[in-house]
C-alpha positions, 0 to 999 in steps of 0.5 A: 514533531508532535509535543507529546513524541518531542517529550518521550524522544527528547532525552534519549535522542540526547544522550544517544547523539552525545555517547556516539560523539565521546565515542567519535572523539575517541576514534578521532585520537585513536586515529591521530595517535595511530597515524603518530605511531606510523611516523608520519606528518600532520594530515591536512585536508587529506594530505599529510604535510612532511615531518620537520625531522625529516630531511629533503635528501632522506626522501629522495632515496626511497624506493618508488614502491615504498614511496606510493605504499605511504602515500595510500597510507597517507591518503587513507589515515587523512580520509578516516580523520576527515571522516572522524571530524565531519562525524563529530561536527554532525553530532554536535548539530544534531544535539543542537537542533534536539535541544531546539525542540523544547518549544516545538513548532508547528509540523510540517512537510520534509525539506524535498516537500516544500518544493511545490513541483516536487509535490507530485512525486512523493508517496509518503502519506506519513509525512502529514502529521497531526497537529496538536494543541500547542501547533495550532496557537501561531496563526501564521505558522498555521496558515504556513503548514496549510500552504504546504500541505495543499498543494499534497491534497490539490496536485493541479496547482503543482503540475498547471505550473509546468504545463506545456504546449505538447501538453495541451496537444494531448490532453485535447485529443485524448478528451475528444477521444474520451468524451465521444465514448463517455456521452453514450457511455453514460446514457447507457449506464444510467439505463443500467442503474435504472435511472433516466439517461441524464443523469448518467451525464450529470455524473459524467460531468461534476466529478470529472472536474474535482478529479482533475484538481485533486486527483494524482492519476494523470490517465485515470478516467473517472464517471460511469462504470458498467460494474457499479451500475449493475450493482446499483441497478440491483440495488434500485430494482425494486423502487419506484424511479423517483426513490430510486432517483433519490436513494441514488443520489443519497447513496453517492453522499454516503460513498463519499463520506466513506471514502474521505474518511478511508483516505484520511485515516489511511485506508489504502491498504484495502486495494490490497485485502481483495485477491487479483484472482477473487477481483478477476472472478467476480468481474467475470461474473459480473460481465456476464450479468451486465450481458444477460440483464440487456436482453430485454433491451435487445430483444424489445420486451420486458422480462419478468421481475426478480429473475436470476441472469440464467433464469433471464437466459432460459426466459429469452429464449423460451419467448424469443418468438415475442421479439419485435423484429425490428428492434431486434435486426437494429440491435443484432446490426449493432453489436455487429458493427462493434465488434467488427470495428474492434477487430477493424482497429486491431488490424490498422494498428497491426499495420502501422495505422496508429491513428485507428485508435481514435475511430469512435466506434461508439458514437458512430453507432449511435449516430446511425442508430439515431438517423436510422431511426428518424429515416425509417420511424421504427419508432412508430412500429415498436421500437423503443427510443430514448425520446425527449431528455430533460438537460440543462445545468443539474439545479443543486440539491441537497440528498435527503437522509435520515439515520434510518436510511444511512443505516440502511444504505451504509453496508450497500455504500461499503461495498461500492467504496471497495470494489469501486477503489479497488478497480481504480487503484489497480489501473491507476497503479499501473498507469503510474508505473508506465509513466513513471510517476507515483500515486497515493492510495489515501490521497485517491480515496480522499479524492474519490471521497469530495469527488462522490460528496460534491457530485452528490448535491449536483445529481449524480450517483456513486462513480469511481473509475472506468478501465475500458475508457482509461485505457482509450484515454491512455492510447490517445495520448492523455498528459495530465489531469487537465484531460479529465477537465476538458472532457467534462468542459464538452460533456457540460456543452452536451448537458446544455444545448445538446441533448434533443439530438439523441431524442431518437436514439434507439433504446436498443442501441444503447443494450447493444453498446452496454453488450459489447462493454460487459464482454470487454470485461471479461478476463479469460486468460486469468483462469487460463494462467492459474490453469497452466501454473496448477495454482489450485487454492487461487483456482478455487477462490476465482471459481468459488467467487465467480459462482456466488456472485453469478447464481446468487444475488451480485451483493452477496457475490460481494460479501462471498468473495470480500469475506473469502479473502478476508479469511485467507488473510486472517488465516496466512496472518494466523498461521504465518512461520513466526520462529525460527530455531537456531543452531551454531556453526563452526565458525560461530555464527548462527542459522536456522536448523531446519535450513544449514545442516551446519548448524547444531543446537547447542546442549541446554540453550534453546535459541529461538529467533522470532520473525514476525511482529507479534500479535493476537493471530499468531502468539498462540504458534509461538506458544505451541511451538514451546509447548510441543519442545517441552513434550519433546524435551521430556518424553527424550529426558524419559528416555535418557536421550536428551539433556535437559533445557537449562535457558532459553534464549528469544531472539526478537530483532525482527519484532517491531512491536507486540500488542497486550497478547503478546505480552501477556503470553510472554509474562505467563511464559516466563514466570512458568520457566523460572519455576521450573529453573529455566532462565529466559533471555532476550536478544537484541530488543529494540527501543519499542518492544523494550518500553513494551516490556518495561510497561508490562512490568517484563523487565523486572521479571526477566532482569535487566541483566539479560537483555543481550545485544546479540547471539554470540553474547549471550549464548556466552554468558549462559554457557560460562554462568547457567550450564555448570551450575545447573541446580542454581535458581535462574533468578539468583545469577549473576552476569558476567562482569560489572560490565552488562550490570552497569549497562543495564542500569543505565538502561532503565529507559533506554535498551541497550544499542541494537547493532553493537555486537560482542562478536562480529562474527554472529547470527544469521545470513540472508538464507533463512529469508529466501535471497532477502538480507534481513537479519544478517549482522555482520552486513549491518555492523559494516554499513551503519548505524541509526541513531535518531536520524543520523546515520553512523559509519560503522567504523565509528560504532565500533567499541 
């Protein structure tokens, strides 16, 4: 716990934890009297001891029923003790360890954390806390929290300690299986980014080794993606290869960069910001760019420069005639045998035959293709090869970059970060909950971040995640994160002494594998099921996004679709039901209006309950909401059909916080009221939104007085205090008792407890939230309250 948290928490933590242990006192004497009235013996550890007044004889004589009620009675008044006791012990604790927080220590992980093997299994970023001055001058206790916060940051360490055998079976398999696919894979993709094949290797090697040690997804299969390398070659297009080459590896510097910083400062949120059906369409268009840009590669000569994907369709076929015959039947031949194969896999495993998975169609297509080449020299008639590839181990280098060039590359590298982050959060996500083990988003962007920086000054360029190769790697039976390692371990032994076999490796062949890989990603079914559901705004979002990114440039299909969902976000959050208008029942409890027919407003009271956390985007509905029941209000007064709003009374409990709008809003609103004789009350305000209003200067301006601690209480007051005495200035009344004055005093501070209700019997079920218990008190007054970090038995909250 920080210093600065210690010193605002400290006294209140206190002073609460010791008010509920007067309060434990009593509710153990008024047990023990209780259980003295009843006539019966000491309890002693659940068991009730026999009196010394009674007698052997007397006890023998009663009747059996009567005997088993006393019993129970016994058992229970011994258990409300025992629990009254073990409450009172833990309060003492707790003011204890409060008190020890006067020189506070270094922070670290929750207790279940320190266990190394339990690393893996938690999800809570907020458990890394910041470290602040005073943390940082006992070097050992520094050193201390570093050992613990590592093993968060680097899983390997926690899961290398539980390896097993049947471990090592699958993750050898499994990357035999990947890298088979990952070595054409990557010469492909560098073609598509327009940089020379080995880098695609270079890229398929470094970053797969820092995954494996700092990232949580144990399927998740990281290197070259068609996705991003048709983004990054629209990017390159207009270079030469060495800036191309340069500006790659630059950009794969700055995208890690972006990505640690996202993940450090908890940016994981982004994978939510971008709608399933936005993502889905512009995947799909993005599938049809990456097919369409490999007809120049299929066909065997080059198209013109700065054509759009359909303008390349029209071009293709209006100089189809130009084609080099053979380059073309190897490609056809090509695509062909791999679509056959995947229809060939799918009918094996229909059958039983689990083991067609691992056919590596892939590179069987290639080790045709290669010998083809070299037996019948269509290299020598036209057909373009691969030819000689300059291997060996990447020589470290630095990125060159100025500020320029990072201010030219930075909205280019943005846009990489999210959709690269977003698709592998989406698979990553999912693996996880197959295999039922947790992820953090912060903690895979960080991961992506040193994964991209690292890689960078080893020649490669900007890498996420791949979903073809992370669903193969799934199906051959990967079990952790050693997989990624060993399939960089065989793509460095490639990189090394390998890459003169691919020497006539056809160039067609490689269009031919990136062919078939676009029309794997394309989904379908997506706008297939928006169809059948009538979902017509999402239907919209999927086509707007799909069109934009397919006529237009795929950047600006980026910007589009990002910046429509960010509109939708803006405008749900702007626009959101903040309130709720409550009405009181027959038996006391209060509900929506608009939702319990029972529910009738009370004459003269407003009772707004609030059902969002209070901002910019969304005060100005709760300010026209009371602008419009003003108008309401006195166009109904015109008439003589209403009454008058003598008190408003505002329901915040499910507010957590509010920003300076807010605020500013509510100081306007009421200062407005009380001139117009209308008193402003609050219900149930929680320890943030008071300090909130005692900051702003609120509540001397509504009066300590009326902060309530439930409906029932304060519609009270205002029925008994402010409906008869209708002419009487709101600022000039007086509560009830002495009793909510003192309360209030003493609640200068501090606001009065949430869950502690005049009437048990009060505010709302969970009807209002659609099956969701969120703001049913009677519920929270019969399981517990928080004070701290304890939790109270209702029956010792009670007053």
């Amino acid at each position: 716990m920080s210093s600065a948290r210690t010193k605002i928490t400290r006294k209140w933590l206190i002073d609460s934890t010791k008010a509920n242990e007067y309060r434990a006192q009593d509710e153990l004497e008024s047990v023990s009297l209780e259980d003295n009235n009843r006539g019966g013996g000491a309890v002693i550890g659940g068991v009730r001891a026999p009196d010394d007044n009674s007698s052997h004889d007397d006890s023998k004589t009663m009747h059996k029923s009567s005997s088993q009620y006393n019993i129970n009675n016994n058992n229970e008044m011994g258990a409300r003790i025992e629990d009254a006791r073990r409450f009172q012990n833990q309060l003492k604790q707790q003011i204890i360890t409060i008190q020890s927080i006067e020189a506070p220590s270094p922070p670290s992980l929750p207790h279940h954390h320190h266990h190394p093997q339990q690393a893996e299994e938690y999800d809570d970023d907020d458990a890394i806390e910041q470290w602040t001055s005073s943390d940082v001058k006992n070097v050992k206790a520094v050193v201390t929290s570093v050992k613990q916060r590592v093993p968060y940051y680097v899983p390997a360490l926690v899961w290398i300690r539980k390896y097993t055998k049947q471990d090592l079976i699958g993750d050898v398999l499994a990357a035999i299986t990947t890298a088979v696919m990952l070595v054409p894979q990557g010469l492909a993709y560098a073609i598509l980014a327009g940089l020379p094949p080995i880098y695609g290797l270079y890229t398929s090697w470094l970053p797969l080794v820092i995954y494996s040690l700092m990232g949580g997804c144990k399927q998740l299969a990281v290197g070259p993606e068609a996705l991003l390398a048709v983004l990054l070659g629209s990017i390159l297009d207009p270079m030469t290869q060495e800036e191309a080459i340069e500006y790659a590896h630059a950009m794969a510097l700055v995208c890690g960069v972006l990505s640690f910083i996202f993940g450090c400062f908890r940016f994981g949120f982004l994978s939510n910001v971008i709608s399933r059906w936005v993502l889905a369409g512009f995947i799909n268009a993005v599938a049809l760019i990456i097919a369409l840009s490999q007809l120049d590669g299929l066909l065997g000569f080059k198209f013109a420069r700065g054509l759009a994907p359909f303008e390349k369709f029209v071009y293709a076929c209006e100089h189809i005639k130009e084609s080099n015959p053979h380059t073309l039947g190897l490609a056809i031949g090509s695509i062909i045998f791999l679509f056959l194969m995947r229809f060939i896999k799918q009918y094996l495993a229909r059958k039983g035959f689990k083991n067609a998975k691992y056919i590596p169609e892939v590179m069987m297509v290639v080790i045709m293709g290669i010998l083809i080449t070299y037996g019948t020299r269509i290299d020598l008639k036209g057909t373009k090869i691969l030819g000689n590839i300059n291997g060996g181990f990447p020589r470290p280098h630095a990125p060159h970059l100025s500020l320029s060039l990072i201010q030219e590359m930075l909205p280019e590298c943005l846009l990489i970060v999210i959709i690269g982050f977003v698709e592998a959060t989406a698979v990553s996500r999912s693996l996880a909950t197959k295999h039922n083990y947790q992820i953090s988003s912060n903690r895979e962007l960080v991961a992506f971040g040193v994964m991209n920086f690292g890689g960078a000054f080893f020649q490669t360029f900007p890498c996420f995640a791949s979903i073809p190769r992370t669903s193969i790697q799934d199906s051959a039976g990967s079990r952790t994160c050693l997989c990624g390692f060993l399939t960089s371990s065989l793509l460095l032994i490639v990189i090394l002494a390998l890459t003169p076999l691919f020497y006539y490796l056809p160039a067609c062949v490689m269009s031919s594998i990136i062919f078939v890989a676009a029309f794997g990603l394309i989904e379908a079914h997506e706008a297939k099921f928006l169809w059948k559901t009538r979902s017509w705004a999402d239907f919209a979002q999927f086509w707007v996004a799909f069109l934009a990114t397919f006529i237009l440039e795929v950047e600006l299909g980026i910007l589009i679709s990002v910046g429509m969902c960010i509109f939708v976000v803006l405008k749900q959050a702007a626009t959101p039901q903040v309130y709720s208008i409550l009405g009181r029942t027959s038996d006391k409890q209060f509900k929506d209006v608009a939702k319990t027919k029972e529910a009738e407003p009370i004459e003269g009271i407003l009772i707004i309950r609030i059902d969002e956390v209070l901002t910019f985007a969304n005060i100005g509905e709760f300010k026209l909401l009371l602008e419009d029941l003003d108008k309401l209000t006195k166009t109904a007064k015109s008439k003589g059909d209403a009454t008058s709003i003598k008190a408003i009374a505002i329901n915040v409990r499910n507010v957590q916080s509010m920003d300076a709008s807010a605020l500013l809003t509510f100081e306007e609103m009421i200062e407005s009221y009380h001139k117009r004789s209308i008193q402003v009350v609050f219900i149930q305000v929680n320890d943030i939104v008071y300090r909130k209003f005692e900051q702003a200067g609120l509540i001397s301006i509504v009066g300590k007085e009326y902060f309530f601690t439930s409906n029932n209480e304060a519609v009270a007051y205002l029925e008994r205090h402010v409906l008869p005495h209708r002419s009487s200035s709101p600022r000039h009344l007086h509560p009830i008792s002495s009793e909510p004055s003192s309360s209030s005093s003493s609640s200068s501070h501090h606001p009065p407890p949430l869950h502690h209700h005049a009437n048990p019997m009060d505010d709302d079920d969970d009807e209002d939230y659609g099956g969701e218990a969120r703001d049913k008190d009677d519920e929270l007054d019969e399981t517990s309250i928080d004070i701290g970090r304890t939790s109270y038995p209702a029956s010792l909250s009670s007053s």
